[in-house]
Every structure is written in structure tokens, then in C-alpha cells.
N, C-alpha and C positions, 0 to 999 in steps of 0.2 A: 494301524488302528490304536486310540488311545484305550489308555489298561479302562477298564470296567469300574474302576474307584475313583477314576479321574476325569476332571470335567473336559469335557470336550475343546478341542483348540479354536480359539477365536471368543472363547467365552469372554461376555461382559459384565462391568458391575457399574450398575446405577450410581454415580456420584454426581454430587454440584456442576462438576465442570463437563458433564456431555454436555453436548448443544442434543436440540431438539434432529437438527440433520443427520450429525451421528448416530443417536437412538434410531433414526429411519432407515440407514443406512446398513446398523447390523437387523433390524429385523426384516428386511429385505434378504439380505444376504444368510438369514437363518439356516432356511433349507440343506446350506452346503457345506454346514459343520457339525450337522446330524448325521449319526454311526449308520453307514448306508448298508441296508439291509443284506440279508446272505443270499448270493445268488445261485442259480443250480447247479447242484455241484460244486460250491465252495463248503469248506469246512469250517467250525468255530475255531480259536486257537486255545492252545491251552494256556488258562487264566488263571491269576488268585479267585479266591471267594469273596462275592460280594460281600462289600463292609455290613452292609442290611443283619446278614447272617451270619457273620461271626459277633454281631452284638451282646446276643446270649450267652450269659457271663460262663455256662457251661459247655458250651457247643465249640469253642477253640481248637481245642485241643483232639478233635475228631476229624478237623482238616491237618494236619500237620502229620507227617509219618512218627511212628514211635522206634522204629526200626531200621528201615534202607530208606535212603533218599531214592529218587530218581529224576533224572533231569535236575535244570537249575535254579530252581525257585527255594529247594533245602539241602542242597550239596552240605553247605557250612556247616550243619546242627550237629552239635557235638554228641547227642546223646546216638548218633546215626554213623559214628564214625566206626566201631568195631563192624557195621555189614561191611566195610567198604574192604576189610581184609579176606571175607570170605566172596564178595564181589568177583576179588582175583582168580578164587580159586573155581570160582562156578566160570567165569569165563575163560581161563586155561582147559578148565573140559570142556566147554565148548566148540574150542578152538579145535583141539586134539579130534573130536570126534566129529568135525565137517568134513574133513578130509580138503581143505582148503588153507591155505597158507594165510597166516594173520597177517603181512600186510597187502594182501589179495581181499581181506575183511574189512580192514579201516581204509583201505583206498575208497570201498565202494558209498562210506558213510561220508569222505571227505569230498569225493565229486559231488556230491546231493546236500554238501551243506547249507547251499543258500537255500534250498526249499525245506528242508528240516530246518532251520532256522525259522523262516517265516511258517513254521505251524506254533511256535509261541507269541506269547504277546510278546511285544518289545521291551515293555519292563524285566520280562524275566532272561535276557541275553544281554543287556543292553553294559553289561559289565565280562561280558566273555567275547573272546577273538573269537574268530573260524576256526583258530587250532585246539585250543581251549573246549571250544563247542565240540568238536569232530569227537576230539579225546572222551568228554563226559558222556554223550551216547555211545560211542562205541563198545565203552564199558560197562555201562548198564545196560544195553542193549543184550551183548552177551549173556551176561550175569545174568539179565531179567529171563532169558529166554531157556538156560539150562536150567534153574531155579526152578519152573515153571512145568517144564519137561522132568529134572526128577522128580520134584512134588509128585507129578500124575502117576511115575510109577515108581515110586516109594522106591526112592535109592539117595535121599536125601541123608541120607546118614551117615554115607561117606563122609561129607564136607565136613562132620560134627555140629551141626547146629543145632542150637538146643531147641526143645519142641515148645518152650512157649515166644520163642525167636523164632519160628516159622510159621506161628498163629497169625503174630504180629504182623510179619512182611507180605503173610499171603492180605490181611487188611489195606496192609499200606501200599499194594499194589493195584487199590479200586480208590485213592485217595486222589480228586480233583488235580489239586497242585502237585502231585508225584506223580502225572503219567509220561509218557514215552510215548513221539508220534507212531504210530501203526507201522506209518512207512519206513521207520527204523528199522524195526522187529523184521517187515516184509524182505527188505533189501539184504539184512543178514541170514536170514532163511533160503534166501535164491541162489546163495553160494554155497550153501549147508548140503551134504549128500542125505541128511536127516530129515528135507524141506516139510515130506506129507508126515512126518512122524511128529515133527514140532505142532504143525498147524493141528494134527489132532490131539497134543497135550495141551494148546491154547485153549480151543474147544472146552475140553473135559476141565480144567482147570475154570474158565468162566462159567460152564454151568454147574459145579459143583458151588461157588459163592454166589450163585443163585440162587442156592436153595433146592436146586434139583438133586434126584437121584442121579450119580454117575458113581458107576464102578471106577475103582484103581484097575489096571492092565496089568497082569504078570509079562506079557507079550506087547511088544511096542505092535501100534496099531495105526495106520492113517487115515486120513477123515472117510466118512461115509455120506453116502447122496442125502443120508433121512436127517444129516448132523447141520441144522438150524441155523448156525451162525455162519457157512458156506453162502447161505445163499442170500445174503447181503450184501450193499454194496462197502468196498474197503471202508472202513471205518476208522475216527479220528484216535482211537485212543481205544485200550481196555478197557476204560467203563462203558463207554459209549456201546462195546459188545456185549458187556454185563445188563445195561438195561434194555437196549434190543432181548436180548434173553429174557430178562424177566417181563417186560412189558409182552413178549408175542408179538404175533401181526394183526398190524393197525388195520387191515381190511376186514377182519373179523370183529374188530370193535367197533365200525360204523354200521349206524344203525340209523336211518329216517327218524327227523326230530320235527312233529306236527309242530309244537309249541312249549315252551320252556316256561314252568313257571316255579317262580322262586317262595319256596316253606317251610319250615322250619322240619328237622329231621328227627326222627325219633332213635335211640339207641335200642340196642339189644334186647334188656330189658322190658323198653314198651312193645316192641315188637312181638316178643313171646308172647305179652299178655293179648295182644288182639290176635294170638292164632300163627301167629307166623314163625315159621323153624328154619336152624336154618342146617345145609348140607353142605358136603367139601365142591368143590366144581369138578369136575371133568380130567381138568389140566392144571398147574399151578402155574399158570401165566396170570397177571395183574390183573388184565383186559380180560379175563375171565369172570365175570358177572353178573348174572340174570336173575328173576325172580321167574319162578316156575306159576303154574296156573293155578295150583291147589296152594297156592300162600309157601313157598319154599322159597328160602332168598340162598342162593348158590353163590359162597365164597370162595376165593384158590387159598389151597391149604401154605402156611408160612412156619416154618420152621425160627422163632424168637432167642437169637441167644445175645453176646459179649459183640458180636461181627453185624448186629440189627443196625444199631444206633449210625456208627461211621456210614455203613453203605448208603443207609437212605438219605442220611444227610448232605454226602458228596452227589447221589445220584439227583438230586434236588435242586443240589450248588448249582449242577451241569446246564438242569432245565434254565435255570434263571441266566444264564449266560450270556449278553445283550447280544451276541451276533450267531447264535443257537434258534434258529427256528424252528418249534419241537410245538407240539400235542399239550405238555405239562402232565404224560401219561403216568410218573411215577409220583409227583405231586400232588395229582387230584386221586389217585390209590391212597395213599399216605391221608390228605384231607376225606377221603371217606370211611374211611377206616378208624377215624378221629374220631366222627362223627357216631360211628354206633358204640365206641364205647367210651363212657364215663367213670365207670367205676371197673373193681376188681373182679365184681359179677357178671358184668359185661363177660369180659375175661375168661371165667370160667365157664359161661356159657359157650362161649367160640373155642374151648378147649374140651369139653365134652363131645359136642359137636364133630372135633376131628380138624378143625380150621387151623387154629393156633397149637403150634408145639412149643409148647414151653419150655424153655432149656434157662431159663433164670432164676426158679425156683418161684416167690410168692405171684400170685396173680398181681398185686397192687404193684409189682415194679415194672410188670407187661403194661399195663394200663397206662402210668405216669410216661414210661417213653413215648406211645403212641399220642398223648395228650401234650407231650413237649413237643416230639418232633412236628406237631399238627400244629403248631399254634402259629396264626399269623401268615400263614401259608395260601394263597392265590391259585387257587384250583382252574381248573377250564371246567364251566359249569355245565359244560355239552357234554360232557365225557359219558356223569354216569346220572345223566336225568333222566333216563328211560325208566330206570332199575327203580331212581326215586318215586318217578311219577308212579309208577305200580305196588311198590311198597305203600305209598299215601292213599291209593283206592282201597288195597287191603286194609288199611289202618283205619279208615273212614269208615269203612263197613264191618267196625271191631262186632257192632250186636250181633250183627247174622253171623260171624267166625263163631262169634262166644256159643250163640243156641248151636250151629251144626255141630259143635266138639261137645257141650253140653248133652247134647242128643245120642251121640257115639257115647259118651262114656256110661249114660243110662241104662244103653243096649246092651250095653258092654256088662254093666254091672247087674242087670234083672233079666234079660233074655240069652245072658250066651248058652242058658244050658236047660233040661228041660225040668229040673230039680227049681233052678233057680224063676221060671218061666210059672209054675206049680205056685212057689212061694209069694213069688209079686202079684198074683193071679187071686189068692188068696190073703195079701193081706187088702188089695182093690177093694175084696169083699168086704172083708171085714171094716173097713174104714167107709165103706157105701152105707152097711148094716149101721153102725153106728151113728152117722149122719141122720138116715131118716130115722132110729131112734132117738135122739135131740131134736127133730124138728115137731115128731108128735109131742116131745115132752113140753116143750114150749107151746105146742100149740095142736091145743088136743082135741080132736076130732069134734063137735058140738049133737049133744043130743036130744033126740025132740020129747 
């Protein structure tokens, strides 16, 4: 398949010298130099980021690792050459504690290298042998996989790396261009004596960059029936398991669509004022969204820090992937999420609330990210019309919200108590007494 930035082969350019038979001839033959769709059970490859999105003069530098390369797309980068000595050493222990002999490990990577191969695009191998290739996963395959397993149970400090160099790597291990086919990791795990202990520091380790609660293990632990990402099918890559995770299951996000109609959305802000509040969901999955019956709009709570910006932006890169047939579940989250807020109040409204955990300090820097990373962004408009179309009937019937809350706060504030129930009772009076005292004075009785 041609790379994603590059025009497809057989492509033509209009000049003087076609004939009119030529011009006929490729738009006949069109069809069969269009990127033929992903069939069941193939997988995307792993790609650069669309040129589209690395446009934004700030967004670069959020696909590139800052830390460990992995795979061949940033082997070279200089700034990524010190991981490459602690690499050794996370894969030395890894070796040591399979209980399997390391070239019983790289054998298993080098028979399978024509199909770890073809899980990249071409461009990004298209400068390395099969031995070359065998070499670079094997090594980071390791390294990715003890890395990952200490992280979960805090023994990373053996190797000495320093803690904002594990901040870094655990990011640049959900970065597009730095993943590592699944099947790598899988193939060195089935020789591993450590196989269910790995698979559940993968786990733990993906839903902790989630945004979920996961405990660290004092006690190595292997997976469990109730642990989410088991029971999916093998997956292209760690992000791919990363927004499975966050996005949840898609069955529960389908919901009967009568009729979609397209209006303009209101933010946070307006929303309050016509009555409507809003609450954390349920779950902190994406696809967790409803609007409840009494005017409640139900958001999954998000934890905003340093690690916001890259994920969503790689997890986005991922959707847009020409040979990725996906939902566009973490892009139309990200575009509606845009959507209600504007400003910094927005912000603090959805942090009061309990929604947004702020971990970047002012509200107005929460805001600016979600109104960058949202900009320009192609949602799937079926995702979350339901939620809109319900917020728009609320919104449309702000007068009745207004009087029922107006009526509550009245009750609230002249009948909660029978002192107060006395005094409104009596000033009724008073304000009746006075009335029909002004109406005689105006217009006073006539006598015969």
C-alpha cells in the first residue's frame, strides 16, 4: 500500500500532450489504483501522520517521541539515543527472567519477519534488511515489554531512570509513529515463563494512560475474566488497545437514529442557563453520554494533564488512517467536547461538576487545548445526535426549565418552613390591604 502522504500509483497530471484516449483510458482504469478498503480481519499498518495534521505549526512535535524510539520510523533521533542504553538493560532482564534462552527469543521474531514486516507501511522499512528489521523489534520488543511490566509494579528504579524520563516514555509509547506490532510483544511473551504476568502489566499499564483507576501490584498478578482488554480481538498496536479502552463497547453506544438534524450547539454556559446541569457518567468510557429526563446531560469524568494533548492527538492521527475503518469514536468525543466549551467558564463549570480534573492549573489552558485539538476535526455526526437532539428540546423549552426552577426556588425560599410560610402569608396581606387601599384612593366610592 502506498504511505498515506503519497499519491497513489498510476496517478495522472493533465498536461497538453494527453490525447483525449489516454485521459479515457486512466479514468476507466481509476477504480484500481484506489487504496482498496480493509477487509475482515486485516489490520491498518503502522503509518506516519497525515500531512493534514501535522500542518499545525504546534502539533509536531506531539507525534515524534521525546524519549525512546520504537520501531523504524525514529530509530535515528538523536535526542532518543540515551533510551537506547537503558533499552539493553530492560531487555537483559527481560531475557534473564523468561527462563528462555535469547537466541530461542530472536529466532522466534526472525521466522515471522516477513509478516512483522508487512504490519508497516513500506516507507517505514523500505531502508532496513530482514536482519536489521529482526534486530530493531527484538530489542524493543523486550525493552518495551520489561519497561512496561516494571512500571506496573514499581521496580523501575533499578535501571535508574529518572522520573521525568519515564513520564516521557510511558507518552511515547501511545505515539502513532513509535508503535510496535502487538504481534511482536505476543510472540515474545509465548516464550516468556512470565506470559499471564506480562499480559496483565499490559493491561494495567494501558488502562492506567487511560485515565482510569488502576492500582500498582505489590504482588505480580495475571489477567482477570472482568479485565476489558482480554476480550478483544488481538490488536494492531498499543494504542489501538489504549482507545479500545477508552472508547468502551461500541454495542452500548448504538442507539436507533429516527432522524438526524443538523444545529447549531450550545456550550456549557448556555446550557445552565436553560436549566440544564450537568453530572460525572456512570463509567469514564468516551461513549458514555446521555442526557437524563429531568434536563441532566451525563459526562465521563477526564482526568486533563501534560499526557491530554499527545494522546488525543495520536489517538485521532490513528482514526484518520486511510486503511483504519473505525466509528471516528475518539474524534467526535474530542469534537464534542469542543463544542460545549468556549471559554474558561465552560471549564469550571465541568470542574465543579466533577467532569474535568484539572491537573494544568488555570481553567483558560484546559479550554485552549480542547478548542485546538477540536479545530478542523470531521466527526461522525451519528455518534452523538441523540444526546444533541435532546439537549435542543431542553434548550427550546428554556421558558418552562426557567418557571419550573423559578417555582422551586420560590418554595424553597417562602414555604420551606412555617415561620417563613407566616411571613409570606402575611406580607400577601399586606401588599392585598394596600392595593385595595390605592384603588379607593383613586377612585373613591361615589355618594348620593
Amino acid at each position: 500500500m502506498a504511505s498515506m502522504n503519497e499519491a497513489p500509483s498510476g496517478s495522472i497530471t493533465i498536461t497538453e500532450q494527453l490525447s483525449k484516449e489516454e485521459l479515457f483510458k486512466n479514468i476507466k482504469e481509476a477504480t484500481e489504483r484506489l487504496p482498496q478498503p480493509q477487509s475482515h480481519g486485516s489490520q491498518p499498518k503502522i503509518q506516519r501522520v497525515h500531512d493534514r495534521l501535522r500542518d499545525h505549526p504546534n502539533f509536531e512535535k506531539y507525534y515524534e517521541p521525546r524519549v525512546v524510539a520504537l520501531g523504524p520510523f525514529h530509530h535515528d533521533k538523536a535526542r532518543c539515543q540515551l533510551a537506547e542504553k537503558f533499552k539493553l538493560a530492560l531487555a537483559a532482564k527481560f531475557i534473564e527472567e523468561s527462563g528462555c534462552q535469547v537466541e530461542a527469543l530472536h529466532k522466534i521474531i526472525e521466522d515471522n519477519i516477513s509478516t512483522l514486516k508487512d504490519c508497516y507501511d513500506k516507507e517505514a522499512t523500505r531502508s532496513y534488511t530482514d536482519e536489521a528489521l529482526t534486530n530493531l523489534l527484538f530489542l524493543d520488543g523486550c525493552s518495551t515489554l520489561q519497561f512496561i511490566y516494571s512500571f506496573t509494579n514499581n521496580e523501575l528504579a533499578e535501571f535508574k531512570i529518572k522520573r521525568d524520563q519515564v513520564a516521557f516514555a510511558e507518552q511515547d509509547l501511545f505515539l502513532l509513529e513509535n508503535q510496535l506490532p502487538y504481534q511482536v510483544l505476543k510472540l515474545l511473551m509465548s516464550l516468556s515463563d512470565k506470559e499471564g504476568h506480562l499480559k496483565a502489566a499490559i493491561y494495567d499499564f494501558v488502562k492506567e494512560a487511560a485515565n482510569k483507576k488502576s492500582k500498582r501490584h505489590k504482588h505480580k498478578r495475571t489477567l482477570q475474566s472482568g479485565d476489558s482488554v482480554i476480550n478483544m480481538e488481538e490488536p494492531t498496536h498499543l494504542l489501538e488497545l489504549l482507545r479500545t479502552e477508552m472508547l468502551g463497547s461500541q454495542i452500548d453506544a448504538k442507539k436507533k437514529i429516527r432522524k438526524y438534524r443538523r444545529q447549531p450547539f450550545r456550550n456549557i454556559q448556555e446550557l445552565k442557563a436553560a436549566g440544564i446541569r450537568v453530572k460525572p457518567s456512570k463509567t469514564s468510557t468516551l461513549r458514555d453520554i446521555s442526557v437524563g429526563c429531568v434536563g441532566f446531560l451525563y459526562l465521563p469524568t477526564i482526568t486533563v494533564d501534560d499526557s491530554t494533548r499527545p494522546k488525543f492527538l495520536n489517538l485521532i492521527a490513528y482514526e484518520m488512517c486511510p486503511d483504519f475503518q473505525n466509528d471516528f469514536g475518539v474524534t467526535s468525543y474530542i469534537s464534542f467536547l469542543d463544542s460545549l466549551i468556549y471559554h474558561a467558564d465552560d471549564v469550571k463549570e465541568l470542574r465543579s461538576a466533577g467532569v474535568i480534573h484539572n491537573l494544568l492549573g488555570r481553567d483558560e489552558v484546559v479550554a485552549q487545548l480542547f478548542n485546538e485539538i477540536g479545530t478542523d476535526l470531521v466527526a461522525n455526526n451519528e455518534t452523538y445526535c441523540v444526546v444533541k437532539n435532546e439537549l435542543e428540546k431542553f434548550y427550546n423549552a428554556k421558558w418552562k426549565t426557567k418557571l419550573i426552577v423559578w417555582m422551586a426556588q420560590f418554595y424553597h425560599d417562602h414555604f420551606s418552613s412555617p415561620w417563613a410560610i407566616m411571613a409570606s402569608l402575611g406580607a400577601l396581606a399586606v401588599l392585598g390591604l394596600t392595593g385595595i387601599q390605592t384603588w379607593y384612593t383613586i377612585h373613591p366610592p361615589s355618594t348620593a
